[in-house]
C-alpha positions as CSV (number, residue, x, y, z in Angstrom):
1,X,137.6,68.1,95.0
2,X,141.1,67.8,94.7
3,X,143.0,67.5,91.5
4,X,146.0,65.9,90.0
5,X,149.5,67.1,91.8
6,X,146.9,67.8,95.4
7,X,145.6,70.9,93.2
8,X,142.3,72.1,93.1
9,X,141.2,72.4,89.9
10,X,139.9,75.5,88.3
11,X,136.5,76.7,88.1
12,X,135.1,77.0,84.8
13,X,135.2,80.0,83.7
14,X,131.0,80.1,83.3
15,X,130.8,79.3,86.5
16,X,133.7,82.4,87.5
17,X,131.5,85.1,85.5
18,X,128.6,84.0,87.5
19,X,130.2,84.8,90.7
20,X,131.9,87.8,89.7
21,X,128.3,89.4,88.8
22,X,126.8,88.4,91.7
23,X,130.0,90.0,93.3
24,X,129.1,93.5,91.9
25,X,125.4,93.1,92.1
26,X,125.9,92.7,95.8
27,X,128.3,95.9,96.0
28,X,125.9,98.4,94.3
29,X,123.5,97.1,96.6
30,X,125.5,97.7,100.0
31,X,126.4,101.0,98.0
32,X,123.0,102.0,98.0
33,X,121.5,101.5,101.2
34,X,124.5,103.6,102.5
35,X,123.5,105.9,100.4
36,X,119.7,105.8,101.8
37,X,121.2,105.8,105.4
38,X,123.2,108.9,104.9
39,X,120.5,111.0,103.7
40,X,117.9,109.9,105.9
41,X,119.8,111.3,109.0
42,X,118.6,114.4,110.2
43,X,120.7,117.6,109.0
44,X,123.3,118.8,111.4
45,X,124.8,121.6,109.3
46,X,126.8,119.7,107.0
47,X,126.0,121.4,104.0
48,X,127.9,124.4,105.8
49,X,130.5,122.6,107.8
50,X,132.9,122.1,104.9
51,X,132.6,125.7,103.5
52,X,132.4,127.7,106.8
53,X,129.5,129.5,105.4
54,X,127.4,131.2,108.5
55,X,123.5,130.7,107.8
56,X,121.6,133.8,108.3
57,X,118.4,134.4,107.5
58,X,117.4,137.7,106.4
59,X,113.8,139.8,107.6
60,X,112.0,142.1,105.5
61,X,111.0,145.4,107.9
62,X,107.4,144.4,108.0
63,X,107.4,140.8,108.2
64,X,106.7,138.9,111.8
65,X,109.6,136.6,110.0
66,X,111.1,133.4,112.1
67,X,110.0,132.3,115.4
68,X,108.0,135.7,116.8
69,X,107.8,135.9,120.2
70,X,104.8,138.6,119.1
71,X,102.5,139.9,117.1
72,X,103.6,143.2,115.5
73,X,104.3,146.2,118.3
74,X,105.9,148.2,115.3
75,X,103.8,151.7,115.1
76,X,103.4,152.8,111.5
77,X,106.5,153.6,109.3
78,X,107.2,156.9,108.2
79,X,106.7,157.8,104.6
80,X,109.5,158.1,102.3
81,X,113.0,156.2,102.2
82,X,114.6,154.9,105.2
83,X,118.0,156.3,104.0
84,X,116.4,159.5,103.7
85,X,118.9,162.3,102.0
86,X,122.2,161.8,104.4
87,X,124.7,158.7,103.6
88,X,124.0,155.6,105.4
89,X,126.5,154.3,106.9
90,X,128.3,151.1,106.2
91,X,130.3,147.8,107.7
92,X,131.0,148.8,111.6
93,X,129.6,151.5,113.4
94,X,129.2,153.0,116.6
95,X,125.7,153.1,118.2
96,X,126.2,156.6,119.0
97,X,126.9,157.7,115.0
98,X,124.3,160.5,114.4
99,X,121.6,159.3,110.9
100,X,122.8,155.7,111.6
101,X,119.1,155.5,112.5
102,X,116.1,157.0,111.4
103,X,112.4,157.8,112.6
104,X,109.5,160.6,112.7
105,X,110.0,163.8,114.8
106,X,107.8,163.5,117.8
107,X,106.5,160.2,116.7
108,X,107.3,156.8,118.5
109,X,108.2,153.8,116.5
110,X,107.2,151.0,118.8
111,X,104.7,150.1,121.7
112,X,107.1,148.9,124.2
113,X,103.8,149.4,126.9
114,X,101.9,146.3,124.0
115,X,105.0,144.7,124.5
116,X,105.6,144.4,128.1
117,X,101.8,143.4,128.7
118,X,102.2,140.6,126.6
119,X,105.2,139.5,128.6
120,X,103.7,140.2,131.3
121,X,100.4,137.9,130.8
122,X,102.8,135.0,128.8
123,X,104.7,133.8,131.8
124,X,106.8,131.5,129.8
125,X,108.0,133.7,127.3
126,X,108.3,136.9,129.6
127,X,110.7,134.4,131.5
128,X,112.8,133.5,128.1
129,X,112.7,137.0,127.1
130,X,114.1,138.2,130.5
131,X,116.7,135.6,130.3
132,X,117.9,136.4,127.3
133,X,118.4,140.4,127.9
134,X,119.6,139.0,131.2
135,X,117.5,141.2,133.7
136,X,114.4,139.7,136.2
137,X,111.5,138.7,134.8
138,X,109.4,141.4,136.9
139,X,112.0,144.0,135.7
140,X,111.0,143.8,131.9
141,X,108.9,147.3,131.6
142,X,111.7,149.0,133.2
143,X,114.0,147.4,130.9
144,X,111.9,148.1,128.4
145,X,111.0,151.8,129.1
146,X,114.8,152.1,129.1
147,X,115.1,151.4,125.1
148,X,114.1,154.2,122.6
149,X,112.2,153.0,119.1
150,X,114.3,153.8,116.2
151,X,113.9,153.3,112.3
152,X,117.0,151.1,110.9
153,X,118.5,153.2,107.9
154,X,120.8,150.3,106.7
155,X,120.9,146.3,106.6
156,X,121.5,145.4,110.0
157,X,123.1,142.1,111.1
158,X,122.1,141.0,114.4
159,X,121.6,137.7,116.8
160,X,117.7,136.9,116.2
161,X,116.2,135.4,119.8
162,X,112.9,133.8,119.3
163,X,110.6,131.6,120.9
164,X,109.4,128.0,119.2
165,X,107.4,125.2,120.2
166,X,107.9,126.4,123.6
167,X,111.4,127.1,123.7
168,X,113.4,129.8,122.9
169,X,115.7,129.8,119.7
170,X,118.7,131.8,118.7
171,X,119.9,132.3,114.9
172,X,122.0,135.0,113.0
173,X,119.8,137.5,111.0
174,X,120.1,140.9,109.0
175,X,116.9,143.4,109.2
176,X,116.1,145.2,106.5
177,X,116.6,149.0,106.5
178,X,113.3,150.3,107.2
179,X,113.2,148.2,110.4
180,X,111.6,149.1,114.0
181,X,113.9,148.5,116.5
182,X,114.4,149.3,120.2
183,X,117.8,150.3,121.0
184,X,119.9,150.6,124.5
185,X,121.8,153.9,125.5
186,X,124.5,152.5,123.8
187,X,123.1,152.1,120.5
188,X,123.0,148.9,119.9
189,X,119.3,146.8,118.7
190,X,117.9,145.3,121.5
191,X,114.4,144.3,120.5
192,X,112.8,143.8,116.6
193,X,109.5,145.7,117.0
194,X,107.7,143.6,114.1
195,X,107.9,140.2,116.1
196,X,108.6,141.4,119.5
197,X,112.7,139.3,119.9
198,X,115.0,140.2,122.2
199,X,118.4,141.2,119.7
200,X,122.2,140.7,120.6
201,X,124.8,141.9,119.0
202,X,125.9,139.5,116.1
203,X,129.1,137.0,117.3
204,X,132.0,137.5,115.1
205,X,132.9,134.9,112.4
206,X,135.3,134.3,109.5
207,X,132.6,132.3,107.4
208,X,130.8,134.1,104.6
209,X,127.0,134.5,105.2
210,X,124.7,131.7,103.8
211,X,121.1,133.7,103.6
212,X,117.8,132.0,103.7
213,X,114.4,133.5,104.6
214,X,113.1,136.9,103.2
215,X,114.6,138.8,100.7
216,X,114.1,142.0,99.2
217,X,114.7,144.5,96.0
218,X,118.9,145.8,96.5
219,X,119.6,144.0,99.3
220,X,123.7,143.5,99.1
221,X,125.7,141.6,101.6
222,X,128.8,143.8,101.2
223,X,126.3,147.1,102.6
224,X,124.9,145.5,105.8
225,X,125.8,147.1,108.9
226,X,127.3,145.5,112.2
227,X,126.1,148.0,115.0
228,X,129.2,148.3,117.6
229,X,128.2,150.0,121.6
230,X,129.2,153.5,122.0
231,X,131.9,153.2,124.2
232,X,129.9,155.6,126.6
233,X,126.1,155.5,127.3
234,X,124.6,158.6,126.0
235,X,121.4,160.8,126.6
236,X,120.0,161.0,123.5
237,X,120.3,159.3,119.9
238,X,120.6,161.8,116.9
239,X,118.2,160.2,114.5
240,X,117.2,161.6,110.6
241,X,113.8,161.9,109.8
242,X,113.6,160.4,106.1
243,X,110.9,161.9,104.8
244,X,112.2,165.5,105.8
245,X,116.0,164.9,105.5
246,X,116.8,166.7,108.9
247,X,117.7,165.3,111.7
248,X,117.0,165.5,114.9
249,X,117.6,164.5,118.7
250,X,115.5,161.8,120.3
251,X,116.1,161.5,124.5
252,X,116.8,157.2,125.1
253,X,114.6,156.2,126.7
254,X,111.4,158.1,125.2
255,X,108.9,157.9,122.9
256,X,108.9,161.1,120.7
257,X,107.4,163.5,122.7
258,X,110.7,165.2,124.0
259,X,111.9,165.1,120.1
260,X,113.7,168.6,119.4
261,X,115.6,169.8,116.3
262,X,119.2,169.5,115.6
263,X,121.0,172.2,114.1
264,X,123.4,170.6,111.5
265,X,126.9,170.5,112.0
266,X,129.1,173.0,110.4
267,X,131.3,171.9,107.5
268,X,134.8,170.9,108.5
269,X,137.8,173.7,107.5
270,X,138.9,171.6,104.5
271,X,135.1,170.8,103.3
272,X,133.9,173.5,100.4
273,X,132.2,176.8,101.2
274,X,133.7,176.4,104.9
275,X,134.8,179.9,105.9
276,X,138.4,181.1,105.3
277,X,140.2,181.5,108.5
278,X,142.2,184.7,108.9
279,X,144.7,186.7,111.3
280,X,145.2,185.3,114.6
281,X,142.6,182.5,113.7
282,X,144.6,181.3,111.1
283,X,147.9,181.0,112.6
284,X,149.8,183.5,110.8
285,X,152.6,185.0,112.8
């Protein structure tokens, strides 16, 4: 309707109120269903994206824990603490680093033969697990006779391999000290004894940790250890007996029986009680 002057004339303003409601009414309601889409899509990681934060879910020693390959072919731990009476290392350390790990003179730590027969008689996870480590499938016992069972003796990071809903998974974990592993002649976890997973050496990232999973009684993020290769393969692992305090020297690729004491290391020059050098040893002229 036109008005006076080819104007339209103005709605009354009952009329305007009604249309403004309706206005918002119908913007709370688009609002919402956004709202509904949005968190009905499945969760791609974007509660972390924004922050950086790495999820890593952390695995008590005994515990099968996420996506087990295995039952348990962890041999009973050793009494005592797994730090045992020498300082456990922390932050980066070479596989080679004598106490890094622990276990029980002339006792194995893991049943890497239980192991290898269930990926032997599990063709589709023996062929996963072989892929992962990267050897053939029909080479697994020798890869596996090749590792040495250890006792961790600090919080360990490492990259978790497991095997779910027929298919294998990979996911950033630490183990708790206390831990059977398998490790190579370089040091490094290769296998987690409680669940049977192939282990990698964790990928490097910038993000601070964002820990699910397990948890346990003075576990501290700023103490867990990153496990780095010797830079040589080596013949035997120096390992620390917790229970005893002494350590002791463990052949790779054996299971305890070869186990032989290690006499400790003598005190450097500067360290107290170390013996005064004199005369021609101590570079007088």
């Amino acid at each position: 309707m036109v008005g006076p002057g080819g104007r339209s004339p103005r709605r009354p303003w009952w009329r305007r109120s009604r249309a403004l409601v309706a206005a918002g009414i119908g913007a709370v309601v688009v609002a919402g269903l956004a709202a509904l889409l949005i968190e009905r899509q499945p969760n791609q990681g974007s509660a972390t994206a924004g922050t950086g934060a790495i999820p890593t879910t952390l695995q008590a020693a005994t515990s099968p824990g996420r996506d087990p390959y295995t039952r348990s072919v962890a041999l009973a731990p050793p009494p005592g603490s797994p730090g045992g009476a020498a300082t456990v290392p922390v932050g980066t350390v070479n596989g080679d680093t004598a106490g890094l790990y622990g276990g029980t003179e002339h006792v194995a730590d893991c049943d890497t033969g239980q192991l290898a027969g269930f990926l032997a008689t599990h063709a589709d996870r023996g062929k996963a697990w072989a892929d992962t480590v990267g050897v053939e499938q029909s080479a697994l016992p020798d890869y596996l006779r090749s590792l040495t069972g250890v006792l961790l003796r600090a919080d360990t990071s490492v990259t978790n391999h497991g095997f779910a809903d027929g298919l294998p998974t990979t996911f950033r974990s630490v183990l708790q000290a206390g831990s059977a592993v398998l490790v190579d002649a370089h040091g490094v976890p290769r296998v987690r004894c409680a669940c049977g997973n192939p282990l990698t050496p964790p990928e490097a990232g910038t993000g601070a940790p964002l820990f699910d999973g397990d948890s346990w009684p003075g576990f501290r993020a700023d103490r867990v250890v990153r496990v780095s290769p010797a830079p040589t393969a080596v013949a035997a692992l120096v390992l620390l007996d917790p229970a005893s305090g002494r350590l002791f020297t463990r052949p790779v690729g054996t299971t305890g029986s070869d186990d032989r004491a290690t006499a400790p290391s003598p005190p450097p020059a500067s360290a107290p009680g170390a013996p005064e050098p004199s005369g021609a040893d101590a570079g007088t002229p």
